[in-house]
C-alpha positions in Angstrom: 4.2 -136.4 -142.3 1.0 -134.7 -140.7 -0.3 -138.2 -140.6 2.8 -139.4 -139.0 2.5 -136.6 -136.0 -1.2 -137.4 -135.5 -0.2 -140.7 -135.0 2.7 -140.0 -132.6 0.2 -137.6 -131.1 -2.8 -140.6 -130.0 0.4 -142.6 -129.4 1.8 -140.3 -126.5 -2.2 -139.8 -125.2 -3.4 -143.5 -125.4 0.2 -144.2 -123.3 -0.2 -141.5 -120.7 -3.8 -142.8 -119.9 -2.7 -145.9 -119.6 -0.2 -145.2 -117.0 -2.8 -143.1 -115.8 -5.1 -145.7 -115.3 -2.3 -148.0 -114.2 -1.7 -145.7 -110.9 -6.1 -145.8 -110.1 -6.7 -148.5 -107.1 -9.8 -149.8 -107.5 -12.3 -149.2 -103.6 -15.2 -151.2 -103.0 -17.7 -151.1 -100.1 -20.8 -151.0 -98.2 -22.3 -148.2 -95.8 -25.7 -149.3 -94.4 -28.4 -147.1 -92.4 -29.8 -148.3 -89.1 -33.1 -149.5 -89.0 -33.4 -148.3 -93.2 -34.3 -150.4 -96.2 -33.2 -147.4 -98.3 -29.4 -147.0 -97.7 -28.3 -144.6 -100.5 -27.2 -141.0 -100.4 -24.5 -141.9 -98.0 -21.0 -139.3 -98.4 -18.0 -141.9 -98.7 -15.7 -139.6 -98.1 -11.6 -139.9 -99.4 -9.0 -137.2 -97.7 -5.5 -137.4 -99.5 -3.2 -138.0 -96.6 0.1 -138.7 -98.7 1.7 -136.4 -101.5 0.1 -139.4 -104.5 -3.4 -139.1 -103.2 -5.8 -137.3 -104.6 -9.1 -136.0 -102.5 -12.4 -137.8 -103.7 -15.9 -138.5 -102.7 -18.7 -141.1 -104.3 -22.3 -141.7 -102.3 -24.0 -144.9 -101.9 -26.1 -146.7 -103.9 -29.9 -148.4 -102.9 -28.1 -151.5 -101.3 -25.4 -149.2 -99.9 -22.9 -150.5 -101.9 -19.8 -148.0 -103.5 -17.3 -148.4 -106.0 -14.6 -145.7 -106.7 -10.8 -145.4 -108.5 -8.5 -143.8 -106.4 -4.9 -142.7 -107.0 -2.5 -144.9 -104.8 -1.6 -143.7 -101.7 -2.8 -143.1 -97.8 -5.9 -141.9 -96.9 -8.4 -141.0 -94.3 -11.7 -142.2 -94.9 -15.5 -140.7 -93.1 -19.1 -141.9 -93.8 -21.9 -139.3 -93.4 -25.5 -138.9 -93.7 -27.9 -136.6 -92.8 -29.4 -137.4 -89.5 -27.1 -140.1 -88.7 -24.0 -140.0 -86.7 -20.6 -139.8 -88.7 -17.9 -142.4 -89.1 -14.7 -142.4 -89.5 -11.8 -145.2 -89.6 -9.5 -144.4 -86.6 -6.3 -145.1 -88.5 -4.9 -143.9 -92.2 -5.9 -146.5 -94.6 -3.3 -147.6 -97.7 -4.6 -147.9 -101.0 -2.1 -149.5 -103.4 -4.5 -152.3 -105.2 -8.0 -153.0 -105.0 -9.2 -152.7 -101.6 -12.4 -154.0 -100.1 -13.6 -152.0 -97.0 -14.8 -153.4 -94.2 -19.1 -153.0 -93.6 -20.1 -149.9 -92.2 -23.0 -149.0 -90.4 -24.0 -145.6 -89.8 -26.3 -145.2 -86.2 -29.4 -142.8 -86.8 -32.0 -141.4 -87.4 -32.1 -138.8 -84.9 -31.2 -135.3 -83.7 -27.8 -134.5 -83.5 -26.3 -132.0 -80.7 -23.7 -130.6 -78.5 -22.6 -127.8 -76.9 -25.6 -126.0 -74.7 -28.7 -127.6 -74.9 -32.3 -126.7 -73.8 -35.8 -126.8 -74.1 -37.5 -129.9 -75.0 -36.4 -133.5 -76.0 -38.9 -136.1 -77.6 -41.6 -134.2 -78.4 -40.7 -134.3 -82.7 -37.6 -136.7 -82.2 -37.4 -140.1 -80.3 -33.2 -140.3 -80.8 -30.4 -137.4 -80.5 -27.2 -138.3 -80.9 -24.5 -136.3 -79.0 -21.5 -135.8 -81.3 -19.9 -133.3 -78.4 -19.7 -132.2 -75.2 -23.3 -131.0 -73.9 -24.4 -128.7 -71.4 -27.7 -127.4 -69.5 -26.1 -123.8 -68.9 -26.7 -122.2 -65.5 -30.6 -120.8 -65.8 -31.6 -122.7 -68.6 -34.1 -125.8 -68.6 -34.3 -129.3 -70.6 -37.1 -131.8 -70.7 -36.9 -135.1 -71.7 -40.0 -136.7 -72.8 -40.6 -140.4 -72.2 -39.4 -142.8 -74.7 -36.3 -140.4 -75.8 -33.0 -142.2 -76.4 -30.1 -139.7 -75.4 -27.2 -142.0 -77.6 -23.3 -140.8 -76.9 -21.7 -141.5 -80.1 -18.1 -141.3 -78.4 -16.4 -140.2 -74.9 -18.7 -137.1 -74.2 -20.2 -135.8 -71.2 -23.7 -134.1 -70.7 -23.1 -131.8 -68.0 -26.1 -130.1 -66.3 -25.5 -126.7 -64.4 -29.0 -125.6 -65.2 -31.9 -127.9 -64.4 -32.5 -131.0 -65.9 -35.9 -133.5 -65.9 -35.6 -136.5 -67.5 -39.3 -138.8 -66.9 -39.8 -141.9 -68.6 -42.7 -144.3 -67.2 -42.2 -148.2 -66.4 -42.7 -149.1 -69.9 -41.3 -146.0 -72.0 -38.1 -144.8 -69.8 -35.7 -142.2 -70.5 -32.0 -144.1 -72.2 -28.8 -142.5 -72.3 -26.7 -145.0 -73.8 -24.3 -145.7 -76.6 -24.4 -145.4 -80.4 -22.1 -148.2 -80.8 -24.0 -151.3 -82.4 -22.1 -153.7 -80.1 -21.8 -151.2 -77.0 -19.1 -151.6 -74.4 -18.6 -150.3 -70.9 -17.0 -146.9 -71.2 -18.4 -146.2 -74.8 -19.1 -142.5 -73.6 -18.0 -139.7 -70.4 -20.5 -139.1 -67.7 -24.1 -137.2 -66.7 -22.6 -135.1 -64.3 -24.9 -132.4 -62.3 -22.7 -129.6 -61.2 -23.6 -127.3 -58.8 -21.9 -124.7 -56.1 -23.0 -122.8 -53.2 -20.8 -119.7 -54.4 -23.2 -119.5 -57.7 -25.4 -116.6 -56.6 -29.4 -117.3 -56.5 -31.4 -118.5 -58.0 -28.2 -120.4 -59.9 -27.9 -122.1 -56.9 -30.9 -123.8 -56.7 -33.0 -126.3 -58.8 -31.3 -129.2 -60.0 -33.6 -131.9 -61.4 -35.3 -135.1 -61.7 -34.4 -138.7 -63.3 -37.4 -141.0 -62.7 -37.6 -144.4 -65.2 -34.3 -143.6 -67.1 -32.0 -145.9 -68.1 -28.0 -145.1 -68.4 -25.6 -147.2 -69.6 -22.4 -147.9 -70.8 -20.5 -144.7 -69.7 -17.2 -144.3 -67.4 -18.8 -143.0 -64.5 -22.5 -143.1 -65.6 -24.2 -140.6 -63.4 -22.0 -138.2 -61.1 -23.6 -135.0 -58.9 -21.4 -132.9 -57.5 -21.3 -129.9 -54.8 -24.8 -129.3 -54.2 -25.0 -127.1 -51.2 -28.1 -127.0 -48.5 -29.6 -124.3 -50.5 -30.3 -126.6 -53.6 -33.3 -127.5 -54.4 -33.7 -131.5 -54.3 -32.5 -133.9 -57.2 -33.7 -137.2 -56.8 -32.9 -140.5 -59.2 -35.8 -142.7 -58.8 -36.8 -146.4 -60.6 -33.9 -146.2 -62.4 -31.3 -148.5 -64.0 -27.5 -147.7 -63.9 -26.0 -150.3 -65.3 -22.6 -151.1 -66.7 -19.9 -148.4 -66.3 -16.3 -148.6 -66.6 -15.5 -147.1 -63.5 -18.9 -145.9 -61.0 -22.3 -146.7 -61.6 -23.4 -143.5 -59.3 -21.2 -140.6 -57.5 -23.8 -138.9 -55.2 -21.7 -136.0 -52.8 -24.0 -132.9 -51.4 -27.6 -132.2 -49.2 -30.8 -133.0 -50.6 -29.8 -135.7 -53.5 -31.7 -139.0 -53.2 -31.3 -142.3 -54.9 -34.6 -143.9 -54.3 -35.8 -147.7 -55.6 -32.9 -147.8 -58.5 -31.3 -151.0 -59.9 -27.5 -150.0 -59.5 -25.6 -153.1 -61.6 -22.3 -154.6 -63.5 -20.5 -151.8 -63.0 -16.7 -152.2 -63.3 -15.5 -150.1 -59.9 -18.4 -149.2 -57.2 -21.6 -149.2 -58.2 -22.1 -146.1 -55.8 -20.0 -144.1 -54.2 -22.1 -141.6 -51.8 -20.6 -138.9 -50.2 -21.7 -136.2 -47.4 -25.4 -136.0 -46.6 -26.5 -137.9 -49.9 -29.4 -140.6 -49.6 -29.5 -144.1 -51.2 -32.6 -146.4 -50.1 -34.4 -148.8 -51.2 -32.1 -149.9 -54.1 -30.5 -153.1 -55.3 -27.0 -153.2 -55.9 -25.4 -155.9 -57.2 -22.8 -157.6 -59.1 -20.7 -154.6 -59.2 -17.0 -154.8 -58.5 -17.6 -153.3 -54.3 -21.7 -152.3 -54.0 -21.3 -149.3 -51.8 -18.6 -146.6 -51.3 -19.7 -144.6 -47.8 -18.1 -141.5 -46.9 -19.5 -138.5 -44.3 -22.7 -138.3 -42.9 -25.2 -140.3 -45.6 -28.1 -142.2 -45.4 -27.7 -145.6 -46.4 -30.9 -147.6 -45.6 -33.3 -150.4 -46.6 -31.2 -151.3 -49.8 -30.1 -155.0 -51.4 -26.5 -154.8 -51.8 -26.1 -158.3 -53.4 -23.7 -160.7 -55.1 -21.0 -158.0 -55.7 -17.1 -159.3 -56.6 -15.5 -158.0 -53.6 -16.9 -155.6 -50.8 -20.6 -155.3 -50.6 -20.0 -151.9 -48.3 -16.7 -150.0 -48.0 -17.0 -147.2 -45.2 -14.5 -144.4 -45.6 -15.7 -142.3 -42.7 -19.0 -143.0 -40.7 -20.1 -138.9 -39.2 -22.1 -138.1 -36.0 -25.2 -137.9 -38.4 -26.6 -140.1 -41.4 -27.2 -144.0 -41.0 -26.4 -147.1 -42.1 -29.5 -149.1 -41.1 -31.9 -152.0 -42.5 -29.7 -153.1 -45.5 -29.7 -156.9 -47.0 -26.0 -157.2 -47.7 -25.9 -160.5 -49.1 -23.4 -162.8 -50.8 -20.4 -160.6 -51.9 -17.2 -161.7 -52.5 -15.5 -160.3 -49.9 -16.7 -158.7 -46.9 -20.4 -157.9 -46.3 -19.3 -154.3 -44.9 -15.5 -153.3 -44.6 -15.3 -150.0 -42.3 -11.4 -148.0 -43.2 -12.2 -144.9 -41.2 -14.2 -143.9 -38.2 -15.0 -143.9 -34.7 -16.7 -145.1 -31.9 -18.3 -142.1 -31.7 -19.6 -142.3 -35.6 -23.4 -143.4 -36.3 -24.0 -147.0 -35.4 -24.6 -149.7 -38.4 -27.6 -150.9 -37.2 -30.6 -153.3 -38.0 -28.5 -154.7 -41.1 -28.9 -158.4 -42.6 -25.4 -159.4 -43.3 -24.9 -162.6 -44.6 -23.4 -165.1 -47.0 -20.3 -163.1 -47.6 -17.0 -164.2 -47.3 -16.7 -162.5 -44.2 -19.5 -160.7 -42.4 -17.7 -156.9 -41.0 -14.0 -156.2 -40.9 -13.3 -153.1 -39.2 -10.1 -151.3 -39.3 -10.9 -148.2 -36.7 -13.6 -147.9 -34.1 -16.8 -148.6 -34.9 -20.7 -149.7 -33.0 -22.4 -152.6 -34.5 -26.0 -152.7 -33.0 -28.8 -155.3 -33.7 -27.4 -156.5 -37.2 -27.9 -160.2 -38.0 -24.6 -161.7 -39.4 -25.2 -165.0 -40.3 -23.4 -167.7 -43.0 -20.3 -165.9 -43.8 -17.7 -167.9 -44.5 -15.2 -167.2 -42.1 -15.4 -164.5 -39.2 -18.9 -162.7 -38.6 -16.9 -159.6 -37.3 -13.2 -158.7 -36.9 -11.9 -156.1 -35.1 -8.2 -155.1 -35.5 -8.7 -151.5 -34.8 -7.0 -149.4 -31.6 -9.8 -147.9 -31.2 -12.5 -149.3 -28.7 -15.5 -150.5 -30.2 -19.2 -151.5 -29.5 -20.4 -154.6 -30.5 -24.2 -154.8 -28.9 -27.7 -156.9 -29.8 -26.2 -158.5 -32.9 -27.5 -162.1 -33.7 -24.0 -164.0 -34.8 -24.9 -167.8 -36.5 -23.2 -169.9 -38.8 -19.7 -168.4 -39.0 -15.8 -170.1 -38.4 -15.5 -167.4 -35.4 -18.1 -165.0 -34.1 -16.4 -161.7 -32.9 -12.5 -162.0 -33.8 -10.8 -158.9 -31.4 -7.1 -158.1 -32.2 -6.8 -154.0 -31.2 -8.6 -152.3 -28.0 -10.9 -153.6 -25.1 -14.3 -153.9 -26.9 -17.6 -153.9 -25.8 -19.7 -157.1 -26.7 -22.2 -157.4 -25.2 -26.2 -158.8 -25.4 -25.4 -160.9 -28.4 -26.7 -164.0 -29.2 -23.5 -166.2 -30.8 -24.7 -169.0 -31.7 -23.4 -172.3 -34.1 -20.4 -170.7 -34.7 -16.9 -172.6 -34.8 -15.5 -170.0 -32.1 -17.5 -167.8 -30.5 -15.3 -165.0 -29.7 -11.6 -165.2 -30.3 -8.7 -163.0 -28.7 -6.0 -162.8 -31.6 -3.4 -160.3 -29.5 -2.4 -160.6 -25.6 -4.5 -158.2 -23.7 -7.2 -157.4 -26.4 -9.7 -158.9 -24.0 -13.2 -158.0 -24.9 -15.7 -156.6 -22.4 -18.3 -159.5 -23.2 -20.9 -159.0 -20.7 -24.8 -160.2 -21.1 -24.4 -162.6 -24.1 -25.9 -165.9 -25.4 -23.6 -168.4 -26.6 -24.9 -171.6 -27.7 -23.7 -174.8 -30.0 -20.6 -172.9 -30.8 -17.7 -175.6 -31.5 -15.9 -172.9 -28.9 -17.2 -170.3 -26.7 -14.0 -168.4 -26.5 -10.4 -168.5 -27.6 -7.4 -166.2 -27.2 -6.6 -163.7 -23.8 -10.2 -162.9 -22.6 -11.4 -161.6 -19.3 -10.9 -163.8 -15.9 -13.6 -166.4 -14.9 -15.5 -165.7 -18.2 -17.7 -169.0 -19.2 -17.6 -170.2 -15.7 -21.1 -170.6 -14.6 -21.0 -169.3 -11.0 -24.0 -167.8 -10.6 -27.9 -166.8 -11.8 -29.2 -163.4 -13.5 -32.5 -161.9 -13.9 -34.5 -164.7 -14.9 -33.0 -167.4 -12.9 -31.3 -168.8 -15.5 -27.5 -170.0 -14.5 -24.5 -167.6 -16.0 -21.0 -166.6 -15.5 -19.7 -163.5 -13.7 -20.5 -161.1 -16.5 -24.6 -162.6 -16.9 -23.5 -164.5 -20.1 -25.5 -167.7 -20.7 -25.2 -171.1 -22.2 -28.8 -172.1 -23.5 -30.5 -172.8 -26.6 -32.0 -169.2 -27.7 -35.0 -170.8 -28.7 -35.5 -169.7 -31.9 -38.8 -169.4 -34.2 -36.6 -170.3 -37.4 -33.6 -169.7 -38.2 -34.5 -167.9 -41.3 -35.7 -165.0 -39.3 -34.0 -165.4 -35.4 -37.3 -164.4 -34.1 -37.8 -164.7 -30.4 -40.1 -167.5 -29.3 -41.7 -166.5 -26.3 -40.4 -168.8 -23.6 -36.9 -167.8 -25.0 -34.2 -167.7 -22.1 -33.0 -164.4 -24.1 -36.1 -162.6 -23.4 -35.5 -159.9 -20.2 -31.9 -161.8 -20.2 -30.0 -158.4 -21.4 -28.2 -155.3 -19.2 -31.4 -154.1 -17.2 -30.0 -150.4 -17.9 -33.0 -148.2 -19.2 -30.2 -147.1 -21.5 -30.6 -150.5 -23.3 -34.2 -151.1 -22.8 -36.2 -152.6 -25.6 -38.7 -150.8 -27.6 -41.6 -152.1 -26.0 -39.9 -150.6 -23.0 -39.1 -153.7 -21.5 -35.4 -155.2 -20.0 -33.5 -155.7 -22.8 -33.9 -159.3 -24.6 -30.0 -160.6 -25.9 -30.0 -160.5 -29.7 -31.4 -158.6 -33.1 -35.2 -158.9 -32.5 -36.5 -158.5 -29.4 -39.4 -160.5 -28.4 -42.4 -157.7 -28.5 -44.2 -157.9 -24.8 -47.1 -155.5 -26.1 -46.0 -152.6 -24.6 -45.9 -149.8 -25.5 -45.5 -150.1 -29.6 -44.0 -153.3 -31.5 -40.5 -152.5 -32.6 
């Protein structure tokens, strides 16, 4: 009988281990190390997320690979490693029968951090790994050495209220980028500098430098906000901003300066500038619009290129800032697109606007003053505003129509509008332009539309003897050096041929020549 119960006994145990084992899903895997040969010592961790499941854990073996029973059931599953940045699948996983996990691959070595930061980066440490929300606090300091790779390993933002310097060199810059292997616009939040005139001194002041950094792959990579006129400067210089899910750049407040940057593929504008900000000598391109331009900024000697629509909006043009020696070439849509402003805003001047689909669309008031707009595709400039605008010294070639007027009387005058299919078109009754000392020449059409009485008649001689209508416009070859440049030759008939007004006169002090580049006369500086 004992021998009987023993036997019952082993029976009973042998059975409940089996079902036991019966109810164990077998989990296989693979978690490698970045840049490692070694990839054990990797936690493989198993949360029990349904009433079956049972918490458990295994680590990785040399090649990485794992291999672990688990009760059936749902579970949440997180890689981690010393030095590297966690993982962790985004969904519950089900594990019913043997299971196979996809490859993992865990991004390090490096430092990682969040919350407030300071100090110095890259002097021990070439990576660090945000894993949270980061911030230079107001009176503290960070360095960033060159060479140092900032990597965001999910939507965070690094927010500097302190001061911030960030130096790389041409060969060793400064990278805030993504952790993910195969990184995406958007992958991370933004560098945002944050600063307000109401912090009291000496919060207020100091704000940074970026020189040879690279950043990539956030929503809005790089945005600076509120800094007052008692702020020290921040400048951005020989830097890349590249791919963004929404702006490359958000510049507002005095003394910030974006200076020789590469601003590029970013999914909204690549910049959006904003009150008293600087941008210059940058390239812009292929970005969805180039420029965003609101206030009183300084816009100047930039490439905007090849961007999908708008290679310049203007929100609001101010009594101060500029808009002046810009390439805007070969956007999408219009080479500058103005929304807001006035004839009494700052004149977009000494500009290079070609090969866009159109050259400027203007929607208000606006002065336009010795810009070459050449090639666009359709109209060179379009005025539909109510507003009066000036229109003065601009060299118009190549375009379906020249100046297209739909709103108020403008002022055009001392153009040269030449090769055009129209030269200046009068889309409404009584919008008839002021057009007054210009050069038309081998336009398919001078003019078309309402425009002023008597205008194209030749009825008389200006200045230089040369014959013109009523309002000194002329009909003769400009005489050009090239067309690549519209330089002046010097027996030109545009030379002299402008409004004799000292108001207008040339640099040289000369009567004004018609067109962009006036023909230097030696006196009393080249222009």
């Amino acid at each position: 009988m004992k021998y009987a119960l023993i036997g019952i006994a082993l029976l009973v145990s042998i059975s409940v281990e089996a079902m036991s084992t019966d109810r164990l899903a077998e989990v296989n895997g693979y978690c490698f190390l970045q840049d490692q040969n070694d990839h054990s010592g990797s936690k493989v961790l198993f949360t029990a997320e349904s009433p079956s499941a049972v918490t458990d854990s295994i680590y990785t073996n040399l090649d990485g690979s794992f291999s672990l029973g688990l009760d059936e059931g749902m579970y949440s599953i997180s890689y981690s490693h010393e030095d590297f940045i966690p993982f962790s699948f985004p969904d519950l996983v089900e594990i019913f029968t043997e299971l196979q996990l996809p490859d993992v691959t865990l991004t390090g070595p490096g430092t990682l951090v969040s919350g407030n930061v300071s100090g110095y980066w890259g002097q021990d440490e070439d990576n660090y790994f945000v894993v949270g929300d980061v911030e230079v606090a107001i009176g503290d300091s960070l360095y960033i050495a060159p060479g140092t790779r900032v990597i965001f390993a999910d939507d965070y933002d690094f927010i500097v209220r302190g001061y911030l310097e960030a130096v790389g060199t041409a060969v060793d810059s400064v990278v805030f980028t993504s952790a993910e292997l195969e990184p995406s616009p958007g992958d991370w939040g933004t560098l945002i500098f944050n600063r307000y005139s109401d912090w009291p001194p000496p919060y207020n002041d100091g704000a940074g430098l970026l020189k040879h950094c690279v950043i990539e792959y956030g929503s809005t990579n790089l945005s600076i906000q509120g800094f007052p006129d008692s702020a020290e400067d921040l400048d951005i210089e020989n830097s890349s901003i590249r791919f963004s899910s929404d702006k490359g750049i958000y510049l507002s407040g005095t003394n910030v300066r974006v200076i020789d940057c590469l601003i590029q593929y970013c999914e909204s504008e690549g910049v959006e500038i904003d009150w008293d900000a600087t941008l210059t000598d940058s390239r812009i391109e292929h970005n969805s619009i180039g420029v965003k331009y609101n206030g009183s900024s300084v816009v100047s000697g930039n490439e905007i290129l090849a961007n999908e629509s708008d290679g310049m909006v203007v929100e609001f043009l101010g009594s101060t800032g500029a808009i002046e020696g810009n390439l805007i070439n070969g956007n999408g849509s219009s080479g500058i697109r103005v929304e807001n402003t006035s004839s009494s805003g700052i004149p977009i001047e000494n500009n290079w606007i070609a090969n866009n689909l159109q050259g400027v669309v203007s929607h208000e008031g606006l002065r336009l003053y010795r810009n070459v707009i050449a090639l666009n595709t359709y109209v060179a400039i379009s005025e539909y505003s109510n507003e009066e605008s000036e229109i003065l010294f601009n060299t118009i070639y190549g375009c379906s129509t020249g100046v297209m007027v739909k709103g108020a009387m403008d002022r055009v005058m001392g153009n040269i509008i030449v090769s055009n299919g129209v030269g200046i078109e009068s889309v409404s009754a009584g919008a008839q332009p002021d057009a007054d000392y210009n050069e038309f020449w081998s336009n398919t059409v001078d003019f078309e539309g309402d425009q002023a009485p008597g205008i194209g008649e030749i009825v008389t001689t200006n200045a230089n003897g040369d014959s013109c209508d009523t309002y000194f416009n002329i009909f003769l070859d400009p005489r050009f050096v090239d067309v690549s440049d519209f330089e002046l030759l010097a027996d030109s008939p545009c030379i002299d041929a402008g409004n004799p007004d000292p108001e207008y006169h040339d640099p040289d002090g000369t009567i004004a020549d018609i067109g962009a580049k006036p023909f230097f006369q030696g006196n009393p500086l080249p222009p």
